[in-house]
C-alpha positions in Angstrom: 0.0 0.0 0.0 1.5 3.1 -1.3 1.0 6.2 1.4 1.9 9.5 0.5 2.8 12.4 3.1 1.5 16.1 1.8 2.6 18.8 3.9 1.8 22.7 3.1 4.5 25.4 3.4 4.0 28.3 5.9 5.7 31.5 6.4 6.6 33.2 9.4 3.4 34.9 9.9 5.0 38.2 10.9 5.1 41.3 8.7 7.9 43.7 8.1 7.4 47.3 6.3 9.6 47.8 3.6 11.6 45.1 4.1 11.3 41.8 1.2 11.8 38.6 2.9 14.4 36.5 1.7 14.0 32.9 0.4 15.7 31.6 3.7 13.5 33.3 6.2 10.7 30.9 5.3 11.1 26.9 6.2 9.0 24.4 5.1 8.2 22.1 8.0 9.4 18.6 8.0 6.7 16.5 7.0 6.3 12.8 9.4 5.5 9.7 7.4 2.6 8.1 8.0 3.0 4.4 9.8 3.3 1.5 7.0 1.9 -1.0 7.6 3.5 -4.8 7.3 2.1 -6.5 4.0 -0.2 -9.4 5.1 1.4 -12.3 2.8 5.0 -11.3 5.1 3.6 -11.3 8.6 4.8 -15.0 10.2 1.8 -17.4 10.2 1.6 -19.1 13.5 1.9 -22.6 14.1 -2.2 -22.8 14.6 -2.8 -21.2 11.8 -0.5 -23.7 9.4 -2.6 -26.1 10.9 -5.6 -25.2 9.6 -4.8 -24.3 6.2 -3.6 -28.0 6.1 -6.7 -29.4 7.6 -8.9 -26.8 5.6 -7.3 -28.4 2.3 -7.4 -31.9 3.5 -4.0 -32.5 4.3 -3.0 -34.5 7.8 -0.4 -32.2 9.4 1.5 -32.6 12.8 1.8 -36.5 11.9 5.3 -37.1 11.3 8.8 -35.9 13.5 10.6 -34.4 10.7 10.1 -34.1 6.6 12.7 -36.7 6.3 10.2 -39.4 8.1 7.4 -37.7 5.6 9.1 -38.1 2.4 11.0 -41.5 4.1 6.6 -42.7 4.6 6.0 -42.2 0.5 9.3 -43.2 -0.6 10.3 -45.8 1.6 13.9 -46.7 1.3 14.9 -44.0 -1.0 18.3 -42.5 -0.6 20.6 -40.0 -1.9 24.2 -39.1 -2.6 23.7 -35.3 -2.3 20.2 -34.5 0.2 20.1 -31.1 -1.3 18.6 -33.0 -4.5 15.3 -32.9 -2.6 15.1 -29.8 -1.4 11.9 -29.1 -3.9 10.2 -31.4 -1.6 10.9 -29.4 0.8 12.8 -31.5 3.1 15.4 -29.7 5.6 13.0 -26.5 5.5 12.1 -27.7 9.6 15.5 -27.2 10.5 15.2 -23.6 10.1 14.3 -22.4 13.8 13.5 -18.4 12.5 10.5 -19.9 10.7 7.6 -21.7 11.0 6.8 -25.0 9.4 4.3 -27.2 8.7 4.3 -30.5 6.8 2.4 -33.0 5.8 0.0 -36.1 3.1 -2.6 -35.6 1.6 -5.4 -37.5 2.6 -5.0 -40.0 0.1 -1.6 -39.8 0.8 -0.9 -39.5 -3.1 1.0 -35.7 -2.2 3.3 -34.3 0.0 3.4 -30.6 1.2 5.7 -28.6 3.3 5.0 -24.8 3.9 7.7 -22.1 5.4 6.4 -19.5 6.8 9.4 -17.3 7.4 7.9 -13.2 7.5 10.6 -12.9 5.0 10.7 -12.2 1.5 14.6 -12.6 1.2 14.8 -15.7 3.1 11.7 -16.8 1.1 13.2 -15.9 -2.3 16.1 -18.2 -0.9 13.9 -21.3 -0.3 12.6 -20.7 -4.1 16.3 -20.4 -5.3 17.5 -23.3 -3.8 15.0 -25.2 -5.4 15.4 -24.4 -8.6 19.4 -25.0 -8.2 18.4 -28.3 -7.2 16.2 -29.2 -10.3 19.3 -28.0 -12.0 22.1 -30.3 -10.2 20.0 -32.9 -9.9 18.1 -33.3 -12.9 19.4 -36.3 -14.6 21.9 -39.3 -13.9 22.1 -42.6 -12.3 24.2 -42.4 -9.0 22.1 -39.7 -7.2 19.6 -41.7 -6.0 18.8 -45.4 -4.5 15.4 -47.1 -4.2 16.1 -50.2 -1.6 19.4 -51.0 -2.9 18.7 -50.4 -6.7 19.6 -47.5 -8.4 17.3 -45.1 -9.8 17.7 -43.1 -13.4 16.0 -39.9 -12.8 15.1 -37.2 -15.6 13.8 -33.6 -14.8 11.9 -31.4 -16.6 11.0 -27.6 -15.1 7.8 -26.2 -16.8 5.7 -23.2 -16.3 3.4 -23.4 -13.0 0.7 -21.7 -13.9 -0.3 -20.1 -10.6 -1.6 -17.2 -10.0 -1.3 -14.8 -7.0 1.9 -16.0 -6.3 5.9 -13.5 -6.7 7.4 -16.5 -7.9 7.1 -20.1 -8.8 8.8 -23.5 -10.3 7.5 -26.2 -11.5 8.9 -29.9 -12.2 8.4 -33.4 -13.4 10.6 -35.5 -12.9 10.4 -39.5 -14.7 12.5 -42.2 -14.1 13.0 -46.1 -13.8 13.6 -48.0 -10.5 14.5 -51.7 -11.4 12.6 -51.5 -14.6 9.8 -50.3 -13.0 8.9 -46.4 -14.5 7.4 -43.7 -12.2 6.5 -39.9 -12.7 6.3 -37.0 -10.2 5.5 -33.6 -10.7 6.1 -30.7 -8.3 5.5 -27.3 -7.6 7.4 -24.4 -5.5 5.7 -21.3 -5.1 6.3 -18.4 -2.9 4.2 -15.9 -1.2 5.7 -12.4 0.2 7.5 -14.6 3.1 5.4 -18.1 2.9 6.8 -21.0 0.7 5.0 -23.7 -0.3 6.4 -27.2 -1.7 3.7 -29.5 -3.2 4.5 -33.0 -4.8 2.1 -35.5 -5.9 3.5 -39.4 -7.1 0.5 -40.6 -8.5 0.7 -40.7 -12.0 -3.3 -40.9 -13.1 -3.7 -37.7 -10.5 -0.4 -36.1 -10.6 -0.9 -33.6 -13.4 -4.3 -32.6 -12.6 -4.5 -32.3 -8.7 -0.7 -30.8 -7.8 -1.7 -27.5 -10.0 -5.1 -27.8 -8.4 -3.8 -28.9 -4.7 -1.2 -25.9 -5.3 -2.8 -22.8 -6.2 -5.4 -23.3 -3.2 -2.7 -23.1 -1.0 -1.5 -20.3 -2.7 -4.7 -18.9 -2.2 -4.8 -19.4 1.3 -1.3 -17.7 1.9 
């Protein structure tokens, strides 16, 4: 919200005969800016208040310890060479004490969603960056990642999210193989003033329907 401080000039209000005043002997008064106010999208969300967008959108927060025991619950077994390769999923983002976090499925349990709510746009742009650096290290290759023991060939795609109301987004697929076995995710990264959202979805009948859909309502909410 743009506020703008008008302030009139006065003189001195006395009156000398003969005598011109010179441009010095009249000051105009220091005008005070008007209180800003803090935008709504970067004041912190509480911890209640995470809550209940989750709830309100049908996802099951406040159920696992950490995002690595979330991601651990869809992906059981998966590991990694470099863990900053699943930073679009949002994992790691509870380590950050400054902000507050909420995490959790879907209730079909065919997405995952971590949001950061950090009262930040900086650190929120950061979140967003680091994301997008990680769909760029990581997009493609054959010793990043292990399903159970068997290696998996990954390859990533970024696209255009689509989502509205949002100062910046990325969007992913990402394909692959595990053991001869194929599999397709598609995520989404979008930040609001100092909220960050990270949205995947698994399911590959739902996937590229309902993570556009799942994402811009919490976008909205935000």
């Amino acid at each position: 919200m743009l506020l703008v401080a008008l302030a009139g000039c006065t003189s001195g209000g006395s009156e000398q005969a003969d005598v011109a005043p010179t441009p010095s002997a009249t000051v105009a008064p220091t005008a005070t800016p008007e209180p800003t106010e803090t935008p709504e999208s970067l004041a912190q969300l509480t911890d209640a208040e995470l809550t209940s967008v989750f709830t309100g959108l049908q996802f099951v927060p406040n159920e696992y310890a950490d995002t690595g025991t979330m991601v651990d619950s869809i992906y059981p077994g998966l590991t990694t060479s470099d863990v900053t390769c699943l930073t679009p999923f949002g994992l790691g983002w509870d380590t950050d004490t400054n902000a507050a976090v909420e995490f959790g499925t879907s209730n079909d349990r065919s997405m995952t969603a971590v949001i950061s709510s950090t009262g930040d746009a900086d650190a929120a742009a950061d979140l967003v960056a680091a994301s997008t650096d990680a769909l760029e290290r990581c997009a493609s290759g054959t010793d990043l990642f292990e399903m159970q023991g068997t290696a998996v060939q990954t390859q990533v795609e970024q696209f255009d999210a689509g989502l509205t109301g949002t100062d910046e987004a990325v969007a992913f697929r990402v394909t692959g193989d595990v053991g001869g076995s194929p599999f397709a995710l598609v995520g989404m990264t979008a930040r609001v003033g100092g909220n960050v959202i990270a949205l995947v979805g698994w399911d590959p009948e739902t996937a590229e329907q309902y993570v556009p859909q799942a994402s811009q309502m919490f976008v909205d909410e935000l």
